[in-house]
C-alpha positions as CSV (number, residue, x, y, z in Angstrom):
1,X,-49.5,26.0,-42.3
2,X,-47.0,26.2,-45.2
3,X,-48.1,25.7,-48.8
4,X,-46.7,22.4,-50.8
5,X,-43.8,23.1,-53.0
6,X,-46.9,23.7,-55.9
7,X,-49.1,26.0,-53.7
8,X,-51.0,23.6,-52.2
9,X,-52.8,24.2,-49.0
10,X,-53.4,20.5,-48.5
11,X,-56.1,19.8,-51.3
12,X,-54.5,16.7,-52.4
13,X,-54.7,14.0,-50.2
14,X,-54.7,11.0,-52.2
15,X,-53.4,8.9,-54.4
16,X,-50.1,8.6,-56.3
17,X,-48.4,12.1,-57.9
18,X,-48.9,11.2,-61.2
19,X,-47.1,12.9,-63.7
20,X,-50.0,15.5,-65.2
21,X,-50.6,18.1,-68.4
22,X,-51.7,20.4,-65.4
23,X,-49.3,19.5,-63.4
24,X,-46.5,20.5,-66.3
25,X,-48.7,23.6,-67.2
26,X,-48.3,25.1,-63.4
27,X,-44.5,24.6,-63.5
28,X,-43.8,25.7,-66.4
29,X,-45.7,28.5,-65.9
30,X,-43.4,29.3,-63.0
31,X,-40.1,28.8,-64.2
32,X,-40.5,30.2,-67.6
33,X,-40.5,33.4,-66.7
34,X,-37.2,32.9,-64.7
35,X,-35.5,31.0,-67.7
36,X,-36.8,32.9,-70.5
37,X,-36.0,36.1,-69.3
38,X,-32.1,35.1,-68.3
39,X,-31.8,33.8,-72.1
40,X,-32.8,37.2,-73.0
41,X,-30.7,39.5,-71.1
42,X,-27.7,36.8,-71.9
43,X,-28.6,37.3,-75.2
44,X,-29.2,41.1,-74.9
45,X,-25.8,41.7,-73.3
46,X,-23.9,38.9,-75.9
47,X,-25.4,39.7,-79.1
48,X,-26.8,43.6,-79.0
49,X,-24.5,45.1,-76.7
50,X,-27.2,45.7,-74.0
51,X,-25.8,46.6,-70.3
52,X,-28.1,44.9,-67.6
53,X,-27.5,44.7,-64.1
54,X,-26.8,40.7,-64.2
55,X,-25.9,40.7,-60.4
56,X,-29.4,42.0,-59.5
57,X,-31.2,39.4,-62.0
58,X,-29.0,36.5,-60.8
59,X,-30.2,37.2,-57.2
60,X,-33.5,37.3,-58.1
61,X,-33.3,33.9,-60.2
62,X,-31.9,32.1,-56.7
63,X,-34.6,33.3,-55.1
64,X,-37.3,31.8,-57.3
65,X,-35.3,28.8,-58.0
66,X,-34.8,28.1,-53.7
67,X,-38.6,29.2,-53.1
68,X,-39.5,26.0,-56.2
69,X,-37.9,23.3,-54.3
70,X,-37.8,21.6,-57.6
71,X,-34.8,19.7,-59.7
72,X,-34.3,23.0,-61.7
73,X,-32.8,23.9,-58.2
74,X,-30.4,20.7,-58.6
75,X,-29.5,21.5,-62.0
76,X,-28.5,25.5,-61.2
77,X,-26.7,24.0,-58.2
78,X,-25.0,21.7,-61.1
79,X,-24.3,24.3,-63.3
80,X,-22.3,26.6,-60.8
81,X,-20.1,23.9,-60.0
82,X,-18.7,23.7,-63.8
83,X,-16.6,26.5,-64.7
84,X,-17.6,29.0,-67.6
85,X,-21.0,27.0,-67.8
86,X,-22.9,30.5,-66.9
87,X,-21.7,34.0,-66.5
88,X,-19.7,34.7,-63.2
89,X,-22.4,36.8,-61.8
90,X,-24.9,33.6,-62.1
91,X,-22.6,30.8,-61.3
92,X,-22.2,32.9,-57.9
93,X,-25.7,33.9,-56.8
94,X,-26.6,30.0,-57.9
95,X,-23.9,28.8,-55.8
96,X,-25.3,29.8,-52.6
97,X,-28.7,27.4,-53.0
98,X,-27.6,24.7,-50.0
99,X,-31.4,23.1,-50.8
100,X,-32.8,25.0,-47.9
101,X,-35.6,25.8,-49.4
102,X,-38.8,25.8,-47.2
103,X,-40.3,23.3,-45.8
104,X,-43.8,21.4,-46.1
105,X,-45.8,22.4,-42.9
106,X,-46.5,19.3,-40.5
107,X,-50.2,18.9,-41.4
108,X,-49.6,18.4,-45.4
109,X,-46.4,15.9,-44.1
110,X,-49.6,14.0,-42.0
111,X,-51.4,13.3,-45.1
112,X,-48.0,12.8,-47.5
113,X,-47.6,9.9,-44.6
114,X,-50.5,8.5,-44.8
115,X,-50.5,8.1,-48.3
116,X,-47.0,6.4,-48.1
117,X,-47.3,4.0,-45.0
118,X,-51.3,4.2,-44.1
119,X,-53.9,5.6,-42.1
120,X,-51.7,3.8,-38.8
121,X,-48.9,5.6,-39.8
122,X,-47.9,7.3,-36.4
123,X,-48.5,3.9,-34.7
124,X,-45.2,2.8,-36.5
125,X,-42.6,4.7,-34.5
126,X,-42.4,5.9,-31.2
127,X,-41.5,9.5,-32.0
128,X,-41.7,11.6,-35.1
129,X,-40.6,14.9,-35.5
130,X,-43.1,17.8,-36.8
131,X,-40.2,20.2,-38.1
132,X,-38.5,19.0,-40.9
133,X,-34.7,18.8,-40.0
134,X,-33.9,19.5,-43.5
135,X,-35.3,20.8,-46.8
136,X,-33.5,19.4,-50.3
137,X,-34.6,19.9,-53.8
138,X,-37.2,16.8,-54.4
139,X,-37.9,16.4,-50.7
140,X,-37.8,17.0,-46.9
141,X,-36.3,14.8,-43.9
142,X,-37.7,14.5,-40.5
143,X,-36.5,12.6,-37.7
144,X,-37.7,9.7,-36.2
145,X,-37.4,7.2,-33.3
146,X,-38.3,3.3,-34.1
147,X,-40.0,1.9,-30.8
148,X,-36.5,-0.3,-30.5
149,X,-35.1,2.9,-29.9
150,X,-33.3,3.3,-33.1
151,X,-33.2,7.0,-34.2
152,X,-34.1,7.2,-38.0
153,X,-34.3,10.2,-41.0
154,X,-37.4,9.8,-43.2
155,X,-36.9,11.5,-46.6
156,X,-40.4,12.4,-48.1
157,X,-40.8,13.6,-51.6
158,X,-42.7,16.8,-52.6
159,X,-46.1,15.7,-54.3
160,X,-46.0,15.7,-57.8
161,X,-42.4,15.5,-58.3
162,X,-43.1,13.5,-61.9
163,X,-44.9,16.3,-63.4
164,X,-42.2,18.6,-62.0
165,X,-39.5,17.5,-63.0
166,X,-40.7,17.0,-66.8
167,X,-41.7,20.9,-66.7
168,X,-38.2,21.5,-65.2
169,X,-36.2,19.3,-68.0
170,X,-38.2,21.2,-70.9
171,X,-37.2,24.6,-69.0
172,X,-33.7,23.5,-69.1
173,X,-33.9,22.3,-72.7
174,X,-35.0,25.9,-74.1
175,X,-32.0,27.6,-72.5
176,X,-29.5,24.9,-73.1
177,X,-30.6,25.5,-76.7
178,X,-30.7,29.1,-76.4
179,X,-27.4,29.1,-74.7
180,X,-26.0,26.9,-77.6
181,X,-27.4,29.4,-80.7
182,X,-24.9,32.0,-78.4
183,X,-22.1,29.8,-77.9
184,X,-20.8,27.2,-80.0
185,X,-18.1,26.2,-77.5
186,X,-20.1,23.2,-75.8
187,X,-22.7,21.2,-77.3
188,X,-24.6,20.2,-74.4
189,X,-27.7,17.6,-75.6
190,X,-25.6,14.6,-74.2
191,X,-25.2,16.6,-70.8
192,X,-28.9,17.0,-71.4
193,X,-30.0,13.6,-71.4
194,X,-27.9,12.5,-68.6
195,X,-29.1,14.4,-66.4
196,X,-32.7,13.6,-67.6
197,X,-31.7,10.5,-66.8
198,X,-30.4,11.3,-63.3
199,X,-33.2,13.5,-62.2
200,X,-35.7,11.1,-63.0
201,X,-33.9,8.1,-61.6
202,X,-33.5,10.1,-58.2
203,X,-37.2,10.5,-58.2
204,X,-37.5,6.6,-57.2
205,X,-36.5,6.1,-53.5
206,X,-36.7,2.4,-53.4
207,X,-33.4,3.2,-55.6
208,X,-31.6,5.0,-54.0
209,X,-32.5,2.5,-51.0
210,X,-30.8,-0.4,-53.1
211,X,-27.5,2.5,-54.2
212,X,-27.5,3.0,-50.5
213,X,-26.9,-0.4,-50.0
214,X,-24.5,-0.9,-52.8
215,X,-22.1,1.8,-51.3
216,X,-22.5,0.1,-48.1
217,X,-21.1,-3.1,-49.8
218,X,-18.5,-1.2,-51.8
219,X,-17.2,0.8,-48.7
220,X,-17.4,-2.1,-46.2
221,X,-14.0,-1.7,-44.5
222,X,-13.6,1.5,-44.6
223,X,-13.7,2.8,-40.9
224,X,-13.9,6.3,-42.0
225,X,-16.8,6.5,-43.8
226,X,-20.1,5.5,-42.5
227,X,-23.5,5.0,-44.8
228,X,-26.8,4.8,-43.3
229,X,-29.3,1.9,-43.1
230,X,-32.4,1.9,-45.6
231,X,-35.0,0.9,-43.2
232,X,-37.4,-1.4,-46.1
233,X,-40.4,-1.8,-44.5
234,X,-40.6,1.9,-44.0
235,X,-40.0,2.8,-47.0
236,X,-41.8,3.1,-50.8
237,X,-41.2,4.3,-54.0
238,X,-41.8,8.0,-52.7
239,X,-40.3,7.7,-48.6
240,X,-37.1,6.5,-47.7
241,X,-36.8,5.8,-44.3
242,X,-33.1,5.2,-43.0
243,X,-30.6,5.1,-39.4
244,X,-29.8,8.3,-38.5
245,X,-26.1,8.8,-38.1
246,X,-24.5,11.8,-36.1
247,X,-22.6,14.3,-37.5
248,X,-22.0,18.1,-38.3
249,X,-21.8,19.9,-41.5
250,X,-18.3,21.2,-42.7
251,X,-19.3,25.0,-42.1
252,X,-20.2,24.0,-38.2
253,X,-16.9,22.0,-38.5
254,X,-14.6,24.1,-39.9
255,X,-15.7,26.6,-36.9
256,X,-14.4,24.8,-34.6
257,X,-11.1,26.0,-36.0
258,X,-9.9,22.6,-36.2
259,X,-6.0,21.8,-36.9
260,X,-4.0,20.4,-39.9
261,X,-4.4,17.1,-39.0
262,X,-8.1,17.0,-38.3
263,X,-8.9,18.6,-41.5
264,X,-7.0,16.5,-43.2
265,X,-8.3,13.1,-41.9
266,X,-11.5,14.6,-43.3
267,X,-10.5,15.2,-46.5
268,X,-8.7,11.8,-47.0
269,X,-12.2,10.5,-46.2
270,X,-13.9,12.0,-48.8
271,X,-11.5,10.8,-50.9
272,X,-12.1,7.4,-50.2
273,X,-15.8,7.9,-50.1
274,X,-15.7,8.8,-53.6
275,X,-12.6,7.4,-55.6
276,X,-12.7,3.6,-54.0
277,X,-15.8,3.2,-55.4
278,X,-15.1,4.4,-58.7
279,X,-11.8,2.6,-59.1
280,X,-12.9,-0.4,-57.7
281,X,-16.3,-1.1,-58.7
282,X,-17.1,2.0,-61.7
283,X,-19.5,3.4,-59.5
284,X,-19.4,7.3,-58.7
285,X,-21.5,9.6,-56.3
286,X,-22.3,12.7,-58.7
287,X,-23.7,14.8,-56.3
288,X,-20.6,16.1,-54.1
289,X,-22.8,19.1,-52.7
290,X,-22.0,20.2,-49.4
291,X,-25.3,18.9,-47.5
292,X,-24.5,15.3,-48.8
293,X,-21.5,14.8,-45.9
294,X,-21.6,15.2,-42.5
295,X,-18.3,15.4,-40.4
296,X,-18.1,12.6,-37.1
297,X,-16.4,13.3,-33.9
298,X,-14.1,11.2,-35.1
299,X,-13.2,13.3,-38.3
300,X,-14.7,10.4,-40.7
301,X,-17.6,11.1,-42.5
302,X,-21.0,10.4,-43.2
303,X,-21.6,10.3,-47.0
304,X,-25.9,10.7,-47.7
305,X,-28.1,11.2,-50.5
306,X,-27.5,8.5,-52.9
307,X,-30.0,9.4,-55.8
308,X,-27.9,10.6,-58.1
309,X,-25.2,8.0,-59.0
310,X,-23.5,6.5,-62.2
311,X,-21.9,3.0,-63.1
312,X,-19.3,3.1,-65.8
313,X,-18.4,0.6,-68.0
314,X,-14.8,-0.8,-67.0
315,X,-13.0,0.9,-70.2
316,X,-14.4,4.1,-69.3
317,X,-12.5,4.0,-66.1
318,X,-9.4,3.0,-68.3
319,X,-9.7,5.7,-70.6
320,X,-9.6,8.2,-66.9
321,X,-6.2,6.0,-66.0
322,X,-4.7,6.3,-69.6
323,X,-5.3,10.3,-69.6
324,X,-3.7,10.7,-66.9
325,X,-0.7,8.9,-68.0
326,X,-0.9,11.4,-70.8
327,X,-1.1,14.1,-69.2
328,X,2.0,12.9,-66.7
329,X,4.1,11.6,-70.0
330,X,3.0,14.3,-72.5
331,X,1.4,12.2,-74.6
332,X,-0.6,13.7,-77.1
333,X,-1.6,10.1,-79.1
334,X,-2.6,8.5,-76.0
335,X,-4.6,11.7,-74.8
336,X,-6.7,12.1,-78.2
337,X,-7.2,7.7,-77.5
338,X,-8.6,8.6,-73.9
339,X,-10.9,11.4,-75.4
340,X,-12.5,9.2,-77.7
341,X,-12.8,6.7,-75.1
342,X,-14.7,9.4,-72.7
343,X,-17.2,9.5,-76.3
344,X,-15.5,12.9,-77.4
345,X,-15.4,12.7,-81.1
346,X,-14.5,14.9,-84.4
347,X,-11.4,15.3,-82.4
348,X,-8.6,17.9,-84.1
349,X,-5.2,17.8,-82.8
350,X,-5.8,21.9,-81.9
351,X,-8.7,20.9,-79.7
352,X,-7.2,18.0,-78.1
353,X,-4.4,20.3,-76.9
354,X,-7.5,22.7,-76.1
355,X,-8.9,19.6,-74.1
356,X,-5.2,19.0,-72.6
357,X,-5.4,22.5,-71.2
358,X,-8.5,21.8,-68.9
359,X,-7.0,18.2,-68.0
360,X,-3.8,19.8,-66.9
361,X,-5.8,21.6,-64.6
362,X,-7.5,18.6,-62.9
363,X,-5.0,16.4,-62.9
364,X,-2.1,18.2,-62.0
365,X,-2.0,18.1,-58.4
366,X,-1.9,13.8,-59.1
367,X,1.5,14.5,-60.6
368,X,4.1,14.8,-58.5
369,X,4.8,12.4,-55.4
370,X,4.8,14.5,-52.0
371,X,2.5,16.1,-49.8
372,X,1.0,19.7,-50.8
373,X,-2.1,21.5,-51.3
374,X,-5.3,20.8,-54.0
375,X,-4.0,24.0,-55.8
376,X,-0.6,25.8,-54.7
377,X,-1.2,29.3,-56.3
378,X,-2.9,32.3,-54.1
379,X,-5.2,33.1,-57.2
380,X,-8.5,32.4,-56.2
381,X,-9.7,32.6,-60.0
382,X,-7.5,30.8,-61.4
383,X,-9.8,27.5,-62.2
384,X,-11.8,29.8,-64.1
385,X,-9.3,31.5,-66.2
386,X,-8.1,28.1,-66.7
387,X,-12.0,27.3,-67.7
388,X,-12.0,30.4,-69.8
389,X,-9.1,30.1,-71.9
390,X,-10.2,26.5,-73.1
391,X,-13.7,28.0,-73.6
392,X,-12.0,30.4,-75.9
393,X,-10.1,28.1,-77.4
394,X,-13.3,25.6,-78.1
395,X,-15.0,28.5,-79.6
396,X,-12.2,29.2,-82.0
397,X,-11.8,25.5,-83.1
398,X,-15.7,24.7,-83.3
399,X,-16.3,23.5,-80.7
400,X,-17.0,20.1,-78.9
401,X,-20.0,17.8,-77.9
402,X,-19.9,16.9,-74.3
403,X,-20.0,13.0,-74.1
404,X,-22.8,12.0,-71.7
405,X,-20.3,10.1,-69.2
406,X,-18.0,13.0,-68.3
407,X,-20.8,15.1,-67.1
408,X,-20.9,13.7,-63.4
409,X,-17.0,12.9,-63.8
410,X,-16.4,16.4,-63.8
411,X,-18.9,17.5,-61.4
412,X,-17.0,15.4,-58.6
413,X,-13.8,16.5,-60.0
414,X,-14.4,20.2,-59.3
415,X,-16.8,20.0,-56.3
416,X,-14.7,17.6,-54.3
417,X,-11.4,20.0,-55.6
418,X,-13.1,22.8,-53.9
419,X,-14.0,21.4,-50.8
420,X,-10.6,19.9,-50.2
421,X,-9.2,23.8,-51.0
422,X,-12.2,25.0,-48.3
423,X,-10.3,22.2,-46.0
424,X,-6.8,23.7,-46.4
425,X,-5.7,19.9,-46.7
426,X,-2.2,18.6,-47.7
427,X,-2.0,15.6,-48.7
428,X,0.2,13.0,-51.0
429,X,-2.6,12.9,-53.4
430,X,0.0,11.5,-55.7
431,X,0.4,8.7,-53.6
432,X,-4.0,7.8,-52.8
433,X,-4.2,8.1,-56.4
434,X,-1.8,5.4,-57.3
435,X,-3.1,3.2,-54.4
436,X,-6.2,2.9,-55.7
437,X,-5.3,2.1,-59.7
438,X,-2.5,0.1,-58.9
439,X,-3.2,-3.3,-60.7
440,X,-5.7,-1.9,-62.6
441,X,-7.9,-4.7,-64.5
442,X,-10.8,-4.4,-67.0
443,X,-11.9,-7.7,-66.7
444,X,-11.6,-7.6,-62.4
445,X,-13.8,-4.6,-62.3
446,X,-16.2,-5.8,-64.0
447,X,-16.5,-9.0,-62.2
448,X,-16.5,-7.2,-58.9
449,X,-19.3,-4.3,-60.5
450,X,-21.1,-7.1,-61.4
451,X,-21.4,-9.1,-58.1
452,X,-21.6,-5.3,-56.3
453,X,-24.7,-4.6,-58.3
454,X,-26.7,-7.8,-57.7
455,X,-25.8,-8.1,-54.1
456,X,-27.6,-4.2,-53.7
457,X,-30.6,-5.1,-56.3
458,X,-29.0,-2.0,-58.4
459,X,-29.9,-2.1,-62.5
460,X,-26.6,-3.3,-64.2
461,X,-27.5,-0.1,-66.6
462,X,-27.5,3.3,-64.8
């Protein structure tokens, strides 16, 4: 039988996972090894001139970090996704973690069951499947089959995820702070607390359940993106049971060799999956990782996982519209206005041209009104010498405080970016842009959020 996620055999068999000292202690105890010792040789190789084979230590950290199962898994697959956050040879070894870690064996998943839905647990669907048909960060899915016949996922949460993911925030505390003693570029305790926020939101599955149902609401229309079914009375706090929609991941997809037009009836899905939401109702997915989509047969998609999402106050979303009317128009006045708007402050004009550098970069393909590629130039690193050069130039001009809201803006930005690039789609992204912000209205979006959020049971504050 496999061990629990905290080398458990089993021994805990009841009651809730309580956040626990102990329970801290034994995390901490294994991830501080990891994260101390990468602040050192950072540190070693930054500040004393010390050569270290960074390759060899950055493999070793995604192998303790996959084998942990834990949220300090989410936040390394996080910080890979944003350019110059680490050093190349991390961001790439911690790109690979696809939350495969392994899975619970089926006796501990018995008694995690029992715990959730009672000792008759088994007598509540017809089938249920001993191997776990996928491993994530805070949890494991196995599939079902209702005695109607309906074929469901049940996500079940590691045991003492609480404790977890409080050892895992303190971890990532120490080397943000370490990181920011090095490197004055980014001042990173905003980024911090949202995604303290985030992590221990996604830890509450009844939720996501109610986000689940919100997207359903916001995307209801929208034939080519389906959401799955929370399934309530099969689900707590801790198991979220749900339909089970079919579909293959884009690796298995893009192996098929599909053509233009396939590829890009994907990507023009995703789009919508992400961006109607947001323009419409504030509301983003932040977690645009590759095992939260599944492709149909029809070349829609399947959008899952919805733990980690944010709602935006209405001018938020304007201050996204009016920067990139800035950017398009050159405007530097209405650029620094959108800046402050996103919560950047202390702003200078030399590091609001610094800031125009990396919004060049995202926004550019928006700009002009035909069909083409995400990015049009061969170089593959050319979002990070982008990324570097305004690191370089935040260094030299003091450097800037990442407001809270623009960390999962960004995330989506770059993650979806990529995955349209892995696509090889051409579109008019010009022309889905402007769909969607046509008519743009504060006071409209935040009557529709509002009626969006109450009809799903969703906090108004996220």
């Amino acid at each position: 039988m496999a061990n629990g996620p905290e080398g458990e055999s089993g021994g805990n068999t009841g009651g809730p996972d309580a956040s626990t000292l102990f329970g801290e202690f034994r995390r901490m105890a294994r991830t501080s090894g990891a994260v101390g010792g990468i602040a050192a040789r950072v540190a070693g190789a930054r500040l004393l001139g010390i050569k270290t084979d960074r390759s060899a230590h950055a493999e070793d950290l995604r192998a303790i970090l996959g084998g942990l199962k834990g949220p300090m898994m989410k936040v390394a697959q996080f910080l890979s996704t944003v350019p110059d956050a680490l050093p190349a040879e991390y961001a790439q070894e911690l790109a690979e973690l696809q939350s495969n870690a392994p899975p619970m064996g089926f006796p501990f998943v018995r008694r995690r069951m029992q715990n959730e839905l009672g000792a008759d647990w088994a007598t509540k669907f017809s089938e249920f499947g001993q191997t776990a048909a996928a491993a994530a960060s805070l949890g494991q899915v196995h599939r079902a089959r209702l005695h109607d016949g309906t074929s469901v996922a049940c996500k079940l949460q590691y045991p003492d995820m609480p404790s977890v993911v409080e050892a895992d925030l303190r971890q990532l505390k120490l080397a943000l702070a370490v990181f920011h003693r090095m490197d004055n570029a980014l001042n990173n305790d905003e980024v911090f607390k949202e995604l303290s926020d985030r992590l221990r939101e996604e830890l509450d599955y009844r939720r996501e359940a109610a986000q689940m149902r919100l997207y359903t609401f916001m995307l209801a229309g929208v034939a080519e993106v389906s959401v799955p079914v929370p399934i309530e009375a099969l689900s707590t706090s801790r198991l979220l049971t749900m339909t089970w929609l079919p579909g293959v991941g884009l690796k298995a997809f893009l192996a098929t060799g599909p053509d233009e037009a396939a590829r890009n009836d994907v990507a023009r899905a995703l789009f919508k999956a992400w961006y109607i939401p947001l323009y419409r109702y504030g509301v983003i997915h932040g977690d645009p990782h590759l095992g939260n989509y599944q492709v149909r047969s029809d070349h829609g998609i399947n959008l899952l996982d919805f733990g980690v999402i944010r709602v935006f106050a209405p001018r938020f979303l304007r201050g996204v519209i009016n920067l990139f009317e800035a950017v398009r128009d050159g405007d530097k006045a209405k650029a620094r206005h959108a800046y402050e708007v996103w919560g950047f402050g202390g702003l200078t004009d030399e590091k609001v041209e610094v800031l125009n550098e990396w919004a060049r970069f995202l926004y550019e393909p928006l700009m002009q009104d035909r069909v083409r590629a995400m990015q049009e130039t061969n170089d593959p690193q050319y979002g990070r010498e982008i990324a570097q050069k305004v690191h370089a130039g935040l260094q030299r001009t003091g450097g800037v405080r990442v407001p809270r809201e623009f960390v999962l803006m960004d995330r989506s930005a770059i993650g979806l970016g990529s995955v349209f690039l892995r696509l090889g789609a051409r579109l008019n992204w010009h022309r889905m842009f402007m769909d969607l912000i046509e008519g743009f209205e504060e006071e409209a979006l935040q009557a529709r959020q509002a009626d969006a959020l109450a009809r799903a049971g969703v906090p108004a504050t996220v």
